[in-house]
N, C-alpha and C positions, 0 to 999 in steps of 0.2 A: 664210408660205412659199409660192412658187407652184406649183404644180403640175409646170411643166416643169421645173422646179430638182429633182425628185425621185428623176430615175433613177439615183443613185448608192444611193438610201435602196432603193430598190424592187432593188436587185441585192443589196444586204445581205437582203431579206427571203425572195430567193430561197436562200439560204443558210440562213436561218433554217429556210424551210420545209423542204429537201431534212434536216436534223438532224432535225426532228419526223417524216419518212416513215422516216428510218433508227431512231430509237427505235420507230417504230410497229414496226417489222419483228421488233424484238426482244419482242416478245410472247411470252410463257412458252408452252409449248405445252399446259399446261393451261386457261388464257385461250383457248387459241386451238380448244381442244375444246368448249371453252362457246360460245364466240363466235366463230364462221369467219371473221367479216366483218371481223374486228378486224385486218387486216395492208394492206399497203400493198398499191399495184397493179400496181409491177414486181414481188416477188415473187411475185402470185398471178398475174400478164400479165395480169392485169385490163387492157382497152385498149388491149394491147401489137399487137395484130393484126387482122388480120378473120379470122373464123372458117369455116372452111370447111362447116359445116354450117348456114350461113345464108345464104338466098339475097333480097338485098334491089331492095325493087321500083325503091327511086331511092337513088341515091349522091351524097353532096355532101361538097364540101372546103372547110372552112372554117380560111383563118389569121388571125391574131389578131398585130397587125404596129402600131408607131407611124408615124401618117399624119397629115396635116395637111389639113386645110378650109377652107372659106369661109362663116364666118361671119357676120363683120359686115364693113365696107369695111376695106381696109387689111390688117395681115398677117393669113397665116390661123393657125389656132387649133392647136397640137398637141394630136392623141387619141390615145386608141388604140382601134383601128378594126379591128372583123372585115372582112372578106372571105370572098366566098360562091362557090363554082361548081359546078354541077350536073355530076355524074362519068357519070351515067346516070339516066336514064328524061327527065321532061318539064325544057325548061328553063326553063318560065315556074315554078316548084315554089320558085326563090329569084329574088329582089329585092334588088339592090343600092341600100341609098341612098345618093343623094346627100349626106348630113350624115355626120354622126361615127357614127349608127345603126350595128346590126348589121343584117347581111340578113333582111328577111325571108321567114320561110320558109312556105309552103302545102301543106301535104298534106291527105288524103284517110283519116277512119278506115280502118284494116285494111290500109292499105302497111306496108309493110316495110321499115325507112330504115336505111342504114349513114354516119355520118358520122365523117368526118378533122377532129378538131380540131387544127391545128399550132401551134403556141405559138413565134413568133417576137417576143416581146415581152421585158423588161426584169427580169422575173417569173414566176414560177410562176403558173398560175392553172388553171382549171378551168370547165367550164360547168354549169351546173344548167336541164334544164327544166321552168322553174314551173309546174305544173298537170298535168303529163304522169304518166299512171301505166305507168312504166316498169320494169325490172327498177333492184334498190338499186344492181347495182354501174355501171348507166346513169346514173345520179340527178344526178353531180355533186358528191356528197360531196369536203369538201377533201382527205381522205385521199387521195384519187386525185390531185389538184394533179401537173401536168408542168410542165418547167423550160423556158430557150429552148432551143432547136432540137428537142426531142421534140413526137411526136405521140401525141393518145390516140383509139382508134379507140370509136365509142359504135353499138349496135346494137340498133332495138330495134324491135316494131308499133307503129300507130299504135293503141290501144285507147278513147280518150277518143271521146267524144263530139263532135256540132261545136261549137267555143268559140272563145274568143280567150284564145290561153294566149302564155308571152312565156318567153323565155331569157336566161341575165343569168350574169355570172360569179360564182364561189363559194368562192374562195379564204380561206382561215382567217385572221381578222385583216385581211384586205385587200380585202374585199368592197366596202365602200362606197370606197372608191378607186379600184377597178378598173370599178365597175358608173359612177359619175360620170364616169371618166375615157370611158367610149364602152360599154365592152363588155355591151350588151344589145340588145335586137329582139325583132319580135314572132314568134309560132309559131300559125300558123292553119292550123287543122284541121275540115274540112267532110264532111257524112255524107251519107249517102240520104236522111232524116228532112228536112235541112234544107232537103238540092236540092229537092223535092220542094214546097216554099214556096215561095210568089210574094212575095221578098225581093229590095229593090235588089242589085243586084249590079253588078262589073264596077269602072266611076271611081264610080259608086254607092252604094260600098261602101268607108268609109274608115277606116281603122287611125290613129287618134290616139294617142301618146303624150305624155303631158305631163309637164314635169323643169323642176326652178329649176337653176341651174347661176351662179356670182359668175367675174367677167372681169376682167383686170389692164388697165394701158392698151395694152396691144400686143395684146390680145384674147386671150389665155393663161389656161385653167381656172385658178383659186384652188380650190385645197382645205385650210384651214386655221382652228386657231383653237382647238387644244388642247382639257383634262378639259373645260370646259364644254359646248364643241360635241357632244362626244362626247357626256355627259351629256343635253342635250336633245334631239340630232340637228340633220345642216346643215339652213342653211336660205338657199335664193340669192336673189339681189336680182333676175336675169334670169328670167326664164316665156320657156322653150322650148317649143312644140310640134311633134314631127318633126324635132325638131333646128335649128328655124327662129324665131327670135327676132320679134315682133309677127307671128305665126302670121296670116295671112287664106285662105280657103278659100272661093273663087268653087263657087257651086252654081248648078244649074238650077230651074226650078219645077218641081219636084218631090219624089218621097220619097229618101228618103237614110237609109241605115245606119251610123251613126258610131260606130266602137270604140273606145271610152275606155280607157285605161292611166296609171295613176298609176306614173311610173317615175320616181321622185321618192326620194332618199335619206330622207326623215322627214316633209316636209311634206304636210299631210293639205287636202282639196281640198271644198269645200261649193259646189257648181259649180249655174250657175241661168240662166239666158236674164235677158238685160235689161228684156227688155219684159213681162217675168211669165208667158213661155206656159210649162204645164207641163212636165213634161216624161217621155216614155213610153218606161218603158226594156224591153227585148227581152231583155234575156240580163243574165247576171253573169258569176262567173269560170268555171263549169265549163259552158258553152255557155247554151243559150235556155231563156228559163220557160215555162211552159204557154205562159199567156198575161201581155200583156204588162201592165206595172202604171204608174199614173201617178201624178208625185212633186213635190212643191212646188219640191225643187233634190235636189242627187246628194251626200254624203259618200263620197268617194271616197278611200281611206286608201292608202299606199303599197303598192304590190304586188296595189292592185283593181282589176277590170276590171269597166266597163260597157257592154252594147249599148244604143244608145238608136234609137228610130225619128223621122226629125224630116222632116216635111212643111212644102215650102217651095211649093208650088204655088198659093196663094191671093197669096204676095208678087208685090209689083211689080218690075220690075228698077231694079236700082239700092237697094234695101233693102238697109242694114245691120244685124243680130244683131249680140252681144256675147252671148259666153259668159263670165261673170264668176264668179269665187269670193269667195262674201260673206261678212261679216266674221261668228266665231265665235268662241267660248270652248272654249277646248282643254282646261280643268281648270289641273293642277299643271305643264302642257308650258308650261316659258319664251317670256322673248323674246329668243333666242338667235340667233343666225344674222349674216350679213351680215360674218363677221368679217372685218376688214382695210379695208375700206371702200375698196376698189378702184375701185367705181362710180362713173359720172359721170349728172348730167343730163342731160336729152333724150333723146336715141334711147333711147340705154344703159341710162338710169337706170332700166333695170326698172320693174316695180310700184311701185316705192317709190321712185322719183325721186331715188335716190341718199342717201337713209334707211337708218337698218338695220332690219330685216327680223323679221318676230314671227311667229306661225304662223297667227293666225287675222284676217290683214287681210284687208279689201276691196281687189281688183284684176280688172283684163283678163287672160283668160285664150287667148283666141281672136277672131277677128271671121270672120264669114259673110257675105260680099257676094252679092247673087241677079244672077249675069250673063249670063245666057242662059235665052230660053224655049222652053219644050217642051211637047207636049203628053203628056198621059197619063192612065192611071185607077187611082193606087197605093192599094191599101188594105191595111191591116195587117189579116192573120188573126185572127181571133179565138181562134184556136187554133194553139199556134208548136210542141209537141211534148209527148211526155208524159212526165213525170217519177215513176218507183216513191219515195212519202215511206216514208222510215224511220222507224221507233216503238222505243218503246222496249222491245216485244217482242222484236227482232233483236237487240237488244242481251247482249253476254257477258256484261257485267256491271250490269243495269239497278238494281239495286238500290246500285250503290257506283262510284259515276260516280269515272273517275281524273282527279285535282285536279291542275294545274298552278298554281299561284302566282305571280303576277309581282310584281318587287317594284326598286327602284332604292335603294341604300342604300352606305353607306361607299365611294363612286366606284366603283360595282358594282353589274351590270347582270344579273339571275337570275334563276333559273327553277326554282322549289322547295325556296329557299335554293344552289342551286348554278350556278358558274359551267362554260361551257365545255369538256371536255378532252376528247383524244381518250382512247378508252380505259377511258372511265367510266362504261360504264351499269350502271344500277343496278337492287334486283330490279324495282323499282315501273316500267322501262323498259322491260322486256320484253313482247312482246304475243305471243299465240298467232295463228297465220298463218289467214286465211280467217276471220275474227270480226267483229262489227260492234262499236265500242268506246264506251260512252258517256263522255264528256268533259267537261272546265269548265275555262276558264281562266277562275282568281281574280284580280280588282284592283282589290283592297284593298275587294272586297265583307265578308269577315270581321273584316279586320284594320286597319289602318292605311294609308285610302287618299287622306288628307288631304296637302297640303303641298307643297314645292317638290317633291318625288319623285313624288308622284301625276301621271302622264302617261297619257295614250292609248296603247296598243301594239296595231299590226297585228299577229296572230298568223299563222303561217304555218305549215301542216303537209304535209309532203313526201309525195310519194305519190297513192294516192287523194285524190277531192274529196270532201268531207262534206256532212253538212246542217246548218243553226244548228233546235237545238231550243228556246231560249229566253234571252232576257236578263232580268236582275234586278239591279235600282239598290237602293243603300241611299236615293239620295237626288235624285229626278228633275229637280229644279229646280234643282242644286247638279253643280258638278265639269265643266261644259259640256254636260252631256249632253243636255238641255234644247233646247240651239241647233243640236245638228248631227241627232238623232233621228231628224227625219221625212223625213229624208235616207239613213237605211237601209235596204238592203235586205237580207233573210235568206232569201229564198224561193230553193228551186232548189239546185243544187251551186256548193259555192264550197271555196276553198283557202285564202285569209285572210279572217282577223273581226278590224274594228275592236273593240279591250275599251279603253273609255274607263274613268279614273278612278272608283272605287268600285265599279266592273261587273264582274258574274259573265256568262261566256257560257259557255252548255252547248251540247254538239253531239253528235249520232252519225258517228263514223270507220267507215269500212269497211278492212280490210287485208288484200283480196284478192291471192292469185294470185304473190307476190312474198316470199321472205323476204331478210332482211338488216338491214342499218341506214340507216332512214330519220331523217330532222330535224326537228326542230321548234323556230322560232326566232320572234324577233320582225321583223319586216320591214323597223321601223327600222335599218336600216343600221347606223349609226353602233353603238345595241344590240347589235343581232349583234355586233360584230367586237368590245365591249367583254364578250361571252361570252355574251347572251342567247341563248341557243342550246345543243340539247341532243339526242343520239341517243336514238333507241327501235331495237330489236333485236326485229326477227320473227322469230319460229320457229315 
């Protein structure tokens, strides 16, 4: 089915969802003495206004409208396509792209940002910002989901750190269609700490997102392909970067900071320079490490982000790089993908040359041509900021880490034997406000993580960024983990961790500052919205 054939499906689901916000409302009021968070957000105006006792530094209106681009030659492509505009304070703060991209946006820790989501689309949906430690009922939750012509008003400081964090739709059930269909961009946020480095900046300083996305012959998103797809997660034949198919990116001789974004519904990224030069990454999801570390190639999982520092100054002009993702073993994750086989050869044919499409092939991801020289004297600090590690002295519960289970079984996609719902948390969900939490997602380190169901899952927890305290394989040589490993990185604050196939990851959560209900889902897209996905309740 193609994508643009959809909006009759996507009107039915806003119907759908507007029946689950009116059951949500009908919460018992004993439920709702336990759990405040538990009710919809016209009833509580959650988003309904701007508040008058909030005085915000920059103001932006963002709608969320079906637009049409240029893609490839010939027609162009229908999205659906945010729209950004700066209401007050600076107007370089959003960036309009030119692709199907959302704006993106730049702020500065410690603003105070009031934003107008308008929801002019075909759909309920909602936005989530990933990485942002915001107030819950800011978060993005689907519970909040507005229909067409409503606005939800989001208001919150800026409190992170500087990082490269990204925004993406969050609708229940219809995430991974609505986030493929256009609606995400990046969220870049910068501090004193960082200013304060001798860091390319400026065209310098480049924000890459990378997305497979599959194309009909009239150049029209495909999103289809039924339980399987679902089951393994899509997977496209096209490699977008920026929204820009055979992506090239003319540099100077010199240093350059490149922000990697796996904004990818499932497929997972082993990314490496062609010519074998390492490679030195600066930052992860929750802003910069100490210092910087250097990595044979990047596994780059949906919903990660990596700073890398890449010195082009010793090239000649006229050098071309190839950023390429080399081929890996994903475990029990299929070779699923490509369905409908839309694609053609040549330009089109993707990576795969008009093949169908597996998760851990060898392909071009980028190319780097050196077209202008300059002179300069870049060197990366030896020291990029400091980071307080967490022990497991901080921890509330160090002695009984809470266990999340991931598991794929009977067309069913869970998280400690349980699917999805609103309205279900449970006691083991509940966290005490202002705690540090020790953590573990299981897969199939105890139990049964062998088979077509053993897959890789990005985990993703909303809120604060954590730390990875440690990984443990049943079995290092076995399940892929072996091949993509030395491609991790753990050090620093992050928001999602790859858990490959038989792997245990433990982490310390913090959950400052904020009660309500926050998420914790898998990042495969497709996952989520088949229920991997599940609230915790701060109090």
């Amino acid at each position: 089915m193609l994508f643009v054939d959809q909006e009759i499906i996507m009107q039915n689901d806003v119907n759908i969802q507007r029946r689950k916000l009116l059951k949500l409302a009908g919460v018992s009021a004993a439920a709702l003495a336990t759990f405040p968070g538990l009710i919809n957000a016209k009833t509580m105006r959650v988003g309904n206004h701007a508040s008058l006792d909030f005085t915000p530094d920059v103001e932006i209106r963002l709608t969320g409208e079906v637009s049409y681009v240029p893609i490839f030659d010939g027609p162009q492509t229908r999205v659906w396509k945010v729209k950004g505009k700066v209401l007050k304070g600076n107007k370089s703060v959003v960036t309009n792209e030119g692709s199907y991209l959302a704006p993106t946006i730049r702020l500065h820790k410690g603003q105070k940002v009031r934003i107008y989501l308008k929801n002019e689309l075909p759909s309920a949906t909602i936005l989530h910002w990933h990485g942002l430690h915001v107030p819950a009922k800011m978060d993005g939750n689907p519970m909040y989901a507005i229909g067409n012509g409503e606005t939800f008003v989001y208001e919150f400081e800026i409190l992170n750190r500087a990082g490269t964090y990204w925004y993406h739709a969050h609708t229940h059930s219809l995430t991974a269609k609505h986030v493929y269909s256009g609606l995400a961009g990046f969220f870049i946020v910068s501090d004193d700490e960082e200013q304060a480095l001798n860091l390319p900046r400026g065209e310098f300083d480049v924000p890459l997102v990378i997305q497979d996305r599959n194309f009909d012959q009239q150049n029209q998103l495909k999103y289809d392909g039924g339980m399987m797809m679902k089951m393994h997660g899509f997977l496209g034949e096209q490699i977008l970067v920026n929204g820009t198919p055979e992506f090239e990116l003319p540099v100077a001789t010199r240093a350059y900071r490149l922000r990697l974004l796996n904004g990818s519904n499932s497929r997972i990224y082993k990314l490496a320079w062609d010519d074998g030069t390492p490679i030195q990454v600066i930052g992860t999801d929750g802003g910069l490490l100490e210092q910087a570390e250097t990595l044979p190639y990047l596994t780059l999982a949906p919903a990660e982000r990596r700073e890398i520092w890449v010195d082009f100054s010793d090239k000649k002009i006229g050098t071309e790089i190839t950023l390429r993702s080399l081929e890996f073993s994903s475990g029990g994750m299929g070779m699923m993908g490509g369905m409908g086989g839309g694609m053609r050869g040549g330009r089109r044919g993707g990576m795969m040359g008009g093949r169908r499409s597996h998760s851990g092939e060898d392909f071009t991801v980028l190319k780097v041509r050196v077209s202008k020289k300059v002179s300069g004297n870049d060197i990366l600090p030896k020291r990029l900021s400091k980071i307080k590690a967490l022990t497991l002295a901080d921890a509330a519960n160090p002695q009984s880490a809470r266990r999340i289970t991931l598991s794929m079984r009977h067309m069913s996609a869970l998280l400690n034997g349980r699917s999805y719902k609103m309205n279900d948390i449970r006691e083991d969900e509940i966290v005490p406000v202002n705690t540090v939490q020790l953590m573990e997602f299981d897969n199939g380190f105890h139990g049964m993580g062998g088979g077509m169901m053993g897959m890789p899952h990005p985990m993703h927890l909303h809120g604060e960024q954590f730390q990875v305290v440690k990984r443990e394989v049943r079995n290092k040589s076995g399940r892929g983990y072996a091949s993509v490993s030395a491609g991790f990185l753990d050090k620093g604050w992050k928001d999602t961790v790859l858990v490959m196939p038989g792997e245990k990851v433990t982490l310390l959560k913090p959950f400052n500052d904020f009660t309500g209900i926050f998420m914790y889902h898998c990042h495969n897209l497709e996952h989520e919205d088949m229920g991997m996905m599940r609230d915790l309740l701060v109090k």
